[in-house]
C-alpha atoms as one frame of an Amber mdcrd trajectory, in Angstrom:
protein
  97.901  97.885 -20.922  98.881  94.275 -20.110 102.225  93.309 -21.217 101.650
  89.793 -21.625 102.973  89.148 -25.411  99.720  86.957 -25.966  97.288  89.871
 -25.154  95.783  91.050 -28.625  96.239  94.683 -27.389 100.149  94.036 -26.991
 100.242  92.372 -30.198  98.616  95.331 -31.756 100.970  97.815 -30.249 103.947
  95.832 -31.078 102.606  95.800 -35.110 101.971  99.816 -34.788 105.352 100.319
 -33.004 107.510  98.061 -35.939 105.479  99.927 -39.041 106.529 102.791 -37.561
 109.840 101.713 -37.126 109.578 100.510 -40.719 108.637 103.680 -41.963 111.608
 105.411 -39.980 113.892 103.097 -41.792 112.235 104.434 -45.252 112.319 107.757
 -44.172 116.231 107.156 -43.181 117.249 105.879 -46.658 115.424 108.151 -48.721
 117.127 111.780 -47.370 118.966 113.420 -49.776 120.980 115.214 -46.464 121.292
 112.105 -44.670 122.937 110.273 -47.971 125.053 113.300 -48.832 126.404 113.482
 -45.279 126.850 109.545 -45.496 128.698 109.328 -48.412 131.299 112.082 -47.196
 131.562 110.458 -43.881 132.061 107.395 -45.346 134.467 108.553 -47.322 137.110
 109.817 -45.199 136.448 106.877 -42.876 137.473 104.335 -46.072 140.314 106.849
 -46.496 141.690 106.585 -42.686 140.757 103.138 -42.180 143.247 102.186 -45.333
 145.593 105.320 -45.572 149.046 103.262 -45.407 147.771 101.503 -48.041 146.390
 104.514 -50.293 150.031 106.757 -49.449 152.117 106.470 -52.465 154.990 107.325
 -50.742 156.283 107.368 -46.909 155.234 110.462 -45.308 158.454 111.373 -43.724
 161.084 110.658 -46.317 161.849 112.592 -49.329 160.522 111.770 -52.542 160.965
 114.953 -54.979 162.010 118.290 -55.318 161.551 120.890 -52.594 158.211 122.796
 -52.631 157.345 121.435 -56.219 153.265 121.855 -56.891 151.087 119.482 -57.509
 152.167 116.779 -60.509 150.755 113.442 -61.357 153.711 112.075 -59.155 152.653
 114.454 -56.413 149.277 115.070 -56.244 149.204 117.633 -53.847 153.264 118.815
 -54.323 155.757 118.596 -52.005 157.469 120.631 -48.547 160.014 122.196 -47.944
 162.193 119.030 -47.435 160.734 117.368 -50.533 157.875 115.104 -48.829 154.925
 113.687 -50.105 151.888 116.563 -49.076 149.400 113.841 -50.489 151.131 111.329
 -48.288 150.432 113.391 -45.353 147.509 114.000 -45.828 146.234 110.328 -45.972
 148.096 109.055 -42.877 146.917 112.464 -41.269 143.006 110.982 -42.409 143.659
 108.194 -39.922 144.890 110.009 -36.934 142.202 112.358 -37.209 139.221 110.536
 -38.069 140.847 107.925 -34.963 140.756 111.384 -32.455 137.293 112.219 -33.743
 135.782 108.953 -33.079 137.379 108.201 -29.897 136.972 111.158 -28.456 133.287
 110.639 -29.653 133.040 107.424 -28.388 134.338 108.146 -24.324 132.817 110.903
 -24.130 129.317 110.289 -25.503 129.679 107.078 -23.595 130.082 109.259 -19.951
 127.484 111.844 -20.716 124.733 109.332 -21.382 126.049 107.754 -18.140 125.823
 110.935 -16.421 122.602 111.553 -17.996 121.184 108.645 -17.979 121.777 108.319
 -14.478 120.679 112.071 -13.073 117.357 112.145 -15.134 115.904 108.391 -13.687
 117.098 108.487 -10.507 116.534 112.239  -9.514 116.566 113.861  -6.518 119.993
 113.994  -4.439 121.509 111.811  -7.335 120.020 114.243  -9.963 121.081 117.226
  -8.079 124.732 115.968  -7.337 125.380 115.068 -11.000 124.495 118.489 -12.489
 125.788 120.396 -10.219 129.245 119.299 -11.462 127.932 119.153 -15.092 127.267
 123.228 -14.816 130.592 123.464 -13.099 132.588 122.373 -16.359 130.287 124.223
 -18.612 131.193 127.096 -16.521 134.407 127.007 -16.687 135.933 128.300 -20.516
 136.735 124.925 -22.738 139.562 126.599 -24.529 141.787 127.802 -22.006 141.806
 124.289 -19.739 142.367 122.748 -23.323 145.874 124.474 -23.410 146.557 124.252
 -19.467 145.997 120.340 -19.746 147.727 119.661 -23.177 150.680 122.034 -21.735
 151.348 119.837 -18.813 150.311 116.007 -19.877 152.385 114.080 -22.406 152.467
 115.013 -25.723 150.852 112.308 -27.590 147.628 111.848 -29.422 146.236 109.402
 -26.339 146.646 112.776 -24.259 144.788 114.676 -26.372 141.868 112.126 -26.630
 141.700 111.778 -23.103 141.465 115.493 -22.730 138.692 116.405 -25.654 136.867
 113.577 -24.096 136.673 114.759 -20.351 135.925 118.340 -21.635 133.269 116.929
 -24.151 130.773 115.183 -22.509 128.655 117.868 -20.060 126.296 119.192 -22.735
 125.973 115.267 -24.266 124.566 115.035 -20.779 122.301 117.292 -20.094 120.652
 116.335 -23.206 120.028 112.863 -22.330 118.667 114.240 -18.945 115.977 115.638
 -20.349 115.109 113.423 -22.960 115.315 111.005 -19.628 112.946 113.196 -17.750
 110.318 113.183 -20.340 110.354 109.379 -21.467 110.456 108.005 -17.189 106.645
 109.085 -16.713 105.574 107.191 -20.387 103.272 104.457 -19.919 105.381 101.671
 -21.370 108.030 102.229 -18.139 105.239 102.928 -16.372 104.168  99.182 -17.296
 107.905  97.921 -16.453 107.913  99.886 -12.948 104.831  97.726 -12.160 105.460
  94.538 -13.531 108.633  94.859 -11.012 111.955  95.349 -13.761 114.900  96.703
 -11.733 116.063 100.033 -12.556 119.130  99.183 -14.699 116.994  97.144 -17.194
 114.612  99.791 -16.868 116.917 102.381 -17.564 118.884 100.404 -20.569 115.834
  98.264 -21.945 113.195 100.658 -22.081 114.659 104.300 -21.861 117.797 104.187
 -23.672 116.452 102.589 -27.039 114.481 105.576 -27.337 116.972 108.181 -27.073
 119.577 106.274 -29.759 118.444 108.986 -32.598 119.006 112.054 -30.458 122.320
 110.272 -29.042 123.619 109.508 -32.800 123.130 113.000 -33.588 125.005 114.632
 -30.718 127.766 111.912 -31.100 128.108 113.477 -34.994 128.320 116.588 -33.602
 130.992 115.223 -30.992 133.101 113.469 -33.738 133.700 116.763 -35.640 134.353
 118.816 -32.176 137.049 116.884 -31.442 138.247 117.056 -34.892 138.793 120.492
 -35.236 139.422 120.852 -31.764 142.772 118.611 -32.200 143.783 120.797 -35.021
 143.454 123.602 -33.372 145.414 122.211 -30.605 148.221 121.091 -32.938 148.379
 124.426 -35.063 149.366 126.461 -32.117 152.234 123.504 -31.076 149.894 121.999
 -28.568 149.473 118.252 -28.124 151.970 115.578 -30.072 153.101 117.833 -33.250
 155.472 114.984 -34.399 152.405 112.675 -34.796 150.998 112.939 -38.411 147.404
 114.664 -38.653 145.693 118.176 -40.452 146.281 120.194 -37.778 149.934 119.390
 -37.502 149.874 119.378 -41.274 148.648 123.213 -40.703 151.780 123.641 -37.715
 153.855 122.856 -39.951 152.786 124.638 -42.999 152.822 127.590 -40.798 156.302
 127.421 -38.954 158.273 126.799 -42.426 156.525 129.439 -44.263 154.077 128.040
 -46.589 152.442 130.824 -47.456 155.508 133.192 -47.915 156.375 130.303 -50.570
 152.820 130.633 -52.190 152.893 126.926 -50.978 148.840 127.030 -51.063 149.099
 123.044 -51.875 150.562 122.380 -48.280 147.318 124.371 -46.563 144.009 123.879
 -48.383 144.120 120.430 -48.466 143.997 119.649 -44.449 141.811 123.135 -43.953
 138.938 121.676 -46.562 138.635 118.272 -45.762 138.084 119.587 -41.889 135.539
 121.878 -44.146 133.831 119.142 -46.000 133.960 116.654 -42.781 132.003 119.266
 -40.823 129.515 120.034 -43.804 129.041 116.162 -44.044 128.140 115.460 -40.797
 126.209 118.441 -40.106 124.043 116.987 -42.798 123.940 113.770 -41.604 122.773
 114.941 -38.020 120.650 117.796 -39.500 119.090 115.085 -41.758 118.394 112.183
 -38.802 116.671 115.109 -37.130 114.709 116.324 -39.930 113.285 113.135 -40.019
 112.807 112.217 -36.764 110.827 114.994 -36.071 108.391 114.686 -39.500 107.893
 110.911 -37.973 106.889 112.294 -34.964 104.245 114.751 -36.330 102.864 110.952
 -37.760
């Protein structure tokens, strides 16, 4: 097809391609599991984003009676040194939605490098790449988790640069593929011949296409590192003086929560990493849901 923008045939592919697009955008809005998962996500991020301002009280001082339940002037009872629970759990929002997206971020950011990178180029390149892309999927996640977080500082920047070198392999292979697929379609085809370098090739043409499968794996990313940080935190690992749910859980656990029928102190941090993971597993489940009924179009 000629790419020249005044060629009726290009115009008429660039009409089909944005009612398409239009409809996408429809489809989008309309989901019941994409607006469900939304509206949780969105949520929690309103809740991080302005948690000092929400927290009624500061976190670390003490503000009532030891291990009193839940009261309208503590909504989800206090500790064992009288602290706001409600308090932590808000400031505990932000660190942990801040982990989840970074972690998100850096790491979906170097597997569709990697990706990106193996599946146009091929060959040696190709080869090299995912050859050290099985090597970390080889190796068992959980275990190097504990061996790095055991021997580099303990603070939350530690812990996001370790969930996000141990995150990205599978983000990568996926974008291979996806890569593979969309290099031999005829509108890079076009590019190829009308001379576009590979980068704008690879970022104009390729990438654009892949955003919906990318967004989806990133979800999944964001809640990964989520509950892999408070996992990390409830068995001591990582910065347990930093304020989040799975330090919330530590310390529920080291002072005896349950033995003091302290249930206020541990189902709060253990359901909203319940109802974050439900809501984004909509969301992604619903973006793909879609996707794929606009492709049977």
């Amino acid at each position: 097809m000629n790419v020249d923008p005044r060629n009726p045939e290009f115009r008429s592919q660039f009409a089909s391609n944005a009612r398409m697009a239009a409809h996408l955008l429809r489809s989008l809005f309309k989901s019941k599991r994409i607006a469900f998962g939304f509206s949780i996500l969105a949520f929690f991020s309103i809740l991080g984003i302005f948690g000092k301002f929400i927290a009624p009280y500061n976190p670390l001082s003490s503000t009532g009676p030891l291990w009193a339940p839940p009261s309208s002037a503590h909504l989800f009872g206090t500790n064992y040194l009288g602290q706001d629970i409600f308090s932590w759990f808000v400031i505990g929002t932000t660190t942990s939605m801040y982990v989840g997206f970074a972690v998100a971020f850096f790491s979906g950011l170097i597997g569709v490098s990697v990706g990106l990178t193996a599946g146009y180029l091929g060959k040696y390149v190709d080869e090299a790449l995912m050859r050290g892309v099985d090597m970390l999927l080889i190796i068992p996640a959980f275990p190097l988790l504990v061996i790095l977080s055991a021997y580099l500082p303990p603070t939350t920047n530690s812990t996001i640069l370790i969930l996000s070198i141990l995150s990205w392999p599978f983000m990568s292979r996926i974008v291979r593929s996806q890569v593979l697929s969309l290099k031999e379609s005829g509108f890079v085809t076009a590019s190829r011949i009308s001379g576009e370098s590979h980068i704008k090739i690879m970022f104009k043409d390729i990438l654009p296409n892949m955003l919906p499968i990318i967004f989806i794996n990133i979800i999944f990313l964001v809640i990964g590192a989520i509950i892999a940080q408070a996992g990390l935190a409830f068995f001591g690992l990582g910065n347990i003086n930093s304020i989040n749910w799975g330090t919330m859980l530590y310390w529920a656990q080291t002072e005896d929560a349950a033995i003091q029928n302290a249930w206020w102190w541990i189902v709060p941090p253990g359901l909203a990493i319940g109802i974050l993971g439900l809501g984004l597993n909509m969301l992604a489940n619903g973006i793909s849901d879609v996707m794929l009924s606009n492709n049977r179009r």
